[in-house]
N, C-alpha and C positions, 0 to 999 in steps of 0.2 A: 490538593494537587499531589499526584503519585507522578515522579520520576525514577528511569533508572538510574540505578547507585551510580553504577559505571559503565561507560562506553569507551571502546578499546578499536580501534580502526585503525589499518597499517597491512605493511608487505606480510607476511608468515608470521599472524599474531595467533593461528589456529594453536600452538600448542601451547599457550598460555590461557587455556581452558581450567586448567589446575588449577594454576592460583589465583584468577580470579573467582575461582569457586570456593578456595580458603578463606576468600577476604570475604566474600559473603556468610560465611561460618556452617558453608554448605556439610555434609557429611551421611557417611553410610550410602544409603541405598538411592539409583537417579534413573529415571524411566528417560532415555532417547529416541525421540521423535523423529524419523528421518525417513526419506524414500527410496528406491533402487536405485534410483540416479546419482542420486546427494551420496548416496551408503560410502560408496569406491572415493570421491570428493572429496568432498569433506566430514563425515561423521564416523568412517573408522579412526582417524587419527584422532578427532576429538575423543572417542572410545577406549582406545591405547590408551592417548593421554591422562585421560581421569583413572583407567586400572592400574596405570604405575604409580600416582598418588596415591593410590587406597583405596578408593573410589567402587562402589559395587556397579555397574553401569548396566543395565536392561535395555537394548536395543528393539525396536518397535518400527518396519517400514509399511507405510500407510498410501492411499491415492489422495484421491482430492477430501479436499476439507469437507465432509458431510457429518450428519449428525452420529453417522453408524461407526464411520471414522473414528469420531472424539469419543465416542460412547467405549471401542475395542483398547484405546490408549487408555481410558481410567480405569476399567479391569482391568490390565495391568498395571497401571498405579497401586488398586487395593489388592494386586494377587503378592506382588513383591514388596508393598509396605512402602514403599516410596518416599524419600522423604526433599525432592524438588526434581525438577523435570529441566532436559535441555531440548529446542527446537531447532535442528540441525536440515535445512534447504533455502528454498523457496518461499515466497508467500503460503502457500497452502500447510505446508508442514509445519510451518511457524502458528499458523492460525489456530492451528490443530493442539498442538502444546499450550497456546496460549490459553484457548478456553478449556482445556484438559485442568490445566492448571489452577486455572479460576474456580473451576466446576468441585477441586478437593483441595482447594485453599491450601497451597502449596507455589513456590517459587520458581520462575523459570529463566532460564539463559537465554536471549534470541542468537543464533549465531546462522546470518544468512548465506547462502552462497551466491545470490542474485541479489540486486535491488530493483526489484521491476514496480514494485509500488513504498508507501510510506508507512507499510502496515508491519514493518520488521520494527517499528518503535512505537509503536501507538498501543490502546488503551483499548482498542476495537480489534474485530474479527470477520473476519466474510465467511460465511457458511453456503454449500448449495441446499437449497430445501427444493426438491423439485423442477430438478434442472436449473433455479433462480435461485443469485448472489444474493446474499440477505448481510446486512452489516450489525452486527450484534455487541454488547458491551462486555467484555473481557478482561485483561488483569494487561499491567504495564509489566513487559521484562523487567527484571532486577538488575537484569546486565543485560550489554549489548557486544559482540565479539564481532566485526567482521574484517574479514581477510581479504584484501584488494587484490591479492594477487589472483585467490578464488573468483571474486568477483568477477575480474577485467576477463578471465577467462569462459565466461560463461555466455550464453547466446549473447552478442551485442541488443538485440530486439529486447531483451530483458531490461539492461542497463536506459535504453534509450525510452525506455515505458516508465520506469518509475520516475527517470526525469521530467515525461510528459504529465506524470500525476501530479506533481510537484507546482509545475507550471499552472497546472490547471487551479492552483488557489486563488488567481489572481481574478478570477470571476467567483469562486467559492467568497471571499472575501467583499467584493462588491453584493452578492445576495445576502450575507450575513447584515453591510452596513444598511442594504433596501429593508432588513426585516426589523432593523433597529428603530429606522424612521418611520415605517407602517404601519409595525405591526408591534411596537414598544419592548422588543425582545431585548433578553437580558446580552448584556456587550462584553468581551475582557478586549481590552486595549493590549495587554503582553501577547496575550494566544495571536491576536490579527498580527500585530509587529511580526513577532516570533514567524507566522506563517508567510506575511508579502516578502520578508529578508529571504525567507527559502527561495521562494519563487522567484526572484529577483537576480539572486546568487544563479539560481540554474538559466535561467533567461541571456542573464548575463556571458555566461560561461559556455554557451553554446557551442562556438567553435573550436571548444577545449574537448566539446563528448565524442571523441572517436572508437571506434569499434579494434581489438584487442591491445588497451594504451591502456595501462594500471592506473596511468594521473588523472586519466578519466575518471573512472573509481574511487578516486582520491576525492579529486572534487566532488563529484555527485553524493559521497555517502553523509557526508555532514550537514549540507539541507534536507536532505531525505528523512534521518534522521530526526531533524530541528521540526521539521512539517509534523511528523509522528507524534513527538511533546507537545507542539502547539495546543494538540485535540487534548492531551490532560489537564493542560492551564484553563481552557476551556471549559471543561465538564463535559464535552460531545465533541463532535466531529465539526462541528460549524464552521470553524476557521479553514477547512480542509476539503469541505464539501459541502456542494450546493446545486446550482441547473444544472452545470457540465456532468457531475456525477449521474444523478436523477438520468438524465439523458444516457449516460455510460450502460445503466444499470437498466435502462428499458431497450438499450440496443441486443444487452446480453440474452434476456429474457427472447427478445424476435430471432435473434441469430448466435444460439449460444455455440461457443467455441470459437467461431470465426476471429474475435481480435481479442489482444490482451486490454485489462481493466486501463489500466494507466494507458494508453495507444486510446480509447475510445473518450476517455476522460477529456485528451488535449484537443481532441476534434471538435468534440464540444465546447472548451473553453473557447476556441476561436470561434464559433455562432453566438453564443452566449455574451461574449465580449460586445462582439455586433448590436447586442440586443443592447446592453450597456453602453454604448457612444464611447467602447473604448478603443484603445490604440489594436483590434483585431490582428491587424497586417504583422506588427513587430510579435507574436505570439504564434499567428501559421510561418514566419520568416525563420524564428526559432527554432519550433519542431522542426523544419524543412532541412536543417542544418544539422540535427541532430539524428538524421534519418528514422524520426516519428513520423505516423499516417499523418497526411494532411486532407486527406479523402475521402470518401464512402470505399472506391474501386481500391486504394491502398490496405482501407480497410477489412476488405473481402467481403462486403455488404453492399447489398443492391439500391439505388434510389427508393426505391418504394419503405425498405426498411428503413432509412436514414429518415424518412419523413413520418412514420408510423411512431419512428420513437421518440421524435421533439414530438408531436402530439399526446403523445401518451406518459410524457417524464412528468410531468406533474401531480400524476397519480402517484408516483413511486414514492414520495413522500407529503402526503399533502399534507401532514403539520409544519413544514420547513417552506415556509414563505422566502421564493425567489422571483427571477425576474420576471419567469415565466407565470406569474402568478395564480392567483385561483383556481380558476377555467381553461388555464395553457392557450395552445395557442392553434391557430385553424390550420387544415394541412396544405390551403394554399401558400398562408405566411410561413408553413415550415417549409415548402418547398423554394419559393424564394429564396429565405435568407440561407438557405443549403448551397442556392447556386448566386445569391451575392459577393458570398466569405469563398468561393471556391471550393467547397464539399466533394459539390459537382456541376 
């Protein structure tokens, strides 16, 4: 099990970039990963900060996480000699650093300016290959830096997604214990804990996530986080992901762009729940409260997609035995339980 060293969360903890990069015995030369958006945000001062320490800082702004992406950030890893890398945005920038990172065996900072999924602490990476998210195994930050004041200022839609991916363990967790009884998969009892307290905490906490409220931020980044670790106690993703995902990730592919990862996650955790005889209602009640999609039409997807994709989620990973099992499920029974759970 790989954890980060250190996790740092608070009001304007961005310029204490420095010294948590002392304490990791960081030094010389540091490739930053950052986007047009993030640059003005938060990764010039990160920038400053680390050049008034001493710091050699190589700035690098990138699009979305593709493999030509991570490929342009390790050239410059080997053109400047690099000796660790910082991930200064969003998920995709972070994803970008992280398997940069992995890819030259070298140490990286997460320092987000969003929480829109769980992936600014996890051990994994989403790559596009072909217009299609692909979840790939990567390297754990050694630190984690996020500034809530950043954060709470960032799209509200961001903050309210990664709470929805969060939530969505609470079916990831139930297909993990169906694969345990079925299918005699290996189990960590800490990773599932670790991951329903996330889910739980944000469930709980719902009428706390408002849109430009830092305590929002507050709250939300500590399960976000804890969900991220779970997947390293684990050895994979299992605790974290399971039908809702599969489901997440075959909506992307039918309607790519249309809604964020974490937003397509929680839609599905509420059908998926359905398919589990669980408590569904208290889960679409949540997101509804959190201003996550609870809908196809929220989602900016059509009925026909919405039923295309519980058909086809089981392909997405057919070694990971979930609810949906085997052979999924027929598109008449996807289009019922779409309009049972309220989809549509």
């Amino acid at each position: 099990m790989v954890f980060p060293r250190e996790v740092l969360a608070g009001h304007d903890v961005l310029p204490q970039i420095a010294e948590m990069s002392k304490r990791f015995n960081f030094a010389g030369t540091g490739v930053l990963v950052t986007g047009p958006t993030t640059g003005p945000i938060a990764a010039n001062t990160v920038s400053d900060c680390m050049k008034e320490a001493g710091f050699e800082i190589h700035t690098i702004e990138l699009g979305p996480a593709t493999r030509a992406n991570i490929d342009e950030a390790k050239a410059l890893v080997k053109e400047v000699k690099a000796r660790f890398m910082l991930g200064v945005g969003g998920g995709s920038k972070i994803d970008i650093a992280k398997l940069a990172a992995a890819e030259t065996d070298l140490p990286f900072i997460s320092i987000p300016t969003s929480a829109s999924h769980d992936g600014i602490a996890s051990p994994t990476a989403s790559i596009i290959d072909d217009k299609t998210p692909h979840s790939i195994d990567a390297v754990m930050p050694i630190g984690i830096l996020a500034d809530t004041h950043i954060i709470a200022k960032s799209p509200f839609k961001l903050l309210s997604s990664g709470c929805a991916d969060v939530v969505s363990n609470l079916t990831a967790i139930r297909d993990w214990e169906l694969a345990v009884r079925l299918k005699n998969e290996e189990f960590s009892t800490t990773a599932y804990t670790l991951s329903k307290i996330s889910a739980q905490t944000i469930l709980q906490s719902a009428g706390m996530i408002k849109p430009m409220l830092e305590e929002s931020a507050w709250i939300a980044i500590k399960p976000i986080v804890s969900s991220g670790i779970s997947m390293s106690i684990a050895g994979s993703s299992r605790p974290t992901s399971g039908s809702e995902h599969m489901f997440s990730h075959a909506l992307a592919q039918i309607a790519p762009g249309k809604a964020l990862h974490g937003e397509m996650c929680g839609v599905g955790c509420i059908m998926m729940m359905y398919l589990h005889g669980g408590d569904w209602e208290e889960i679409r009640d949540a997101l509804k409260v959190m201003k996550a999609p609870i809908t196809a039409k929220e989602l900016g997807v059509t009925k026909t997609e919405v039923v295309r994709a519980l058909t086809m989620a089981h392909n997405i990973r057919p070694e990971r035995y979930t609810i949906l099992g085997d052979n999924g499920i027929s598109p008449d029974a996807a289009e019922n339980l779409a309009k049972i759970t309220g989809v549509f």
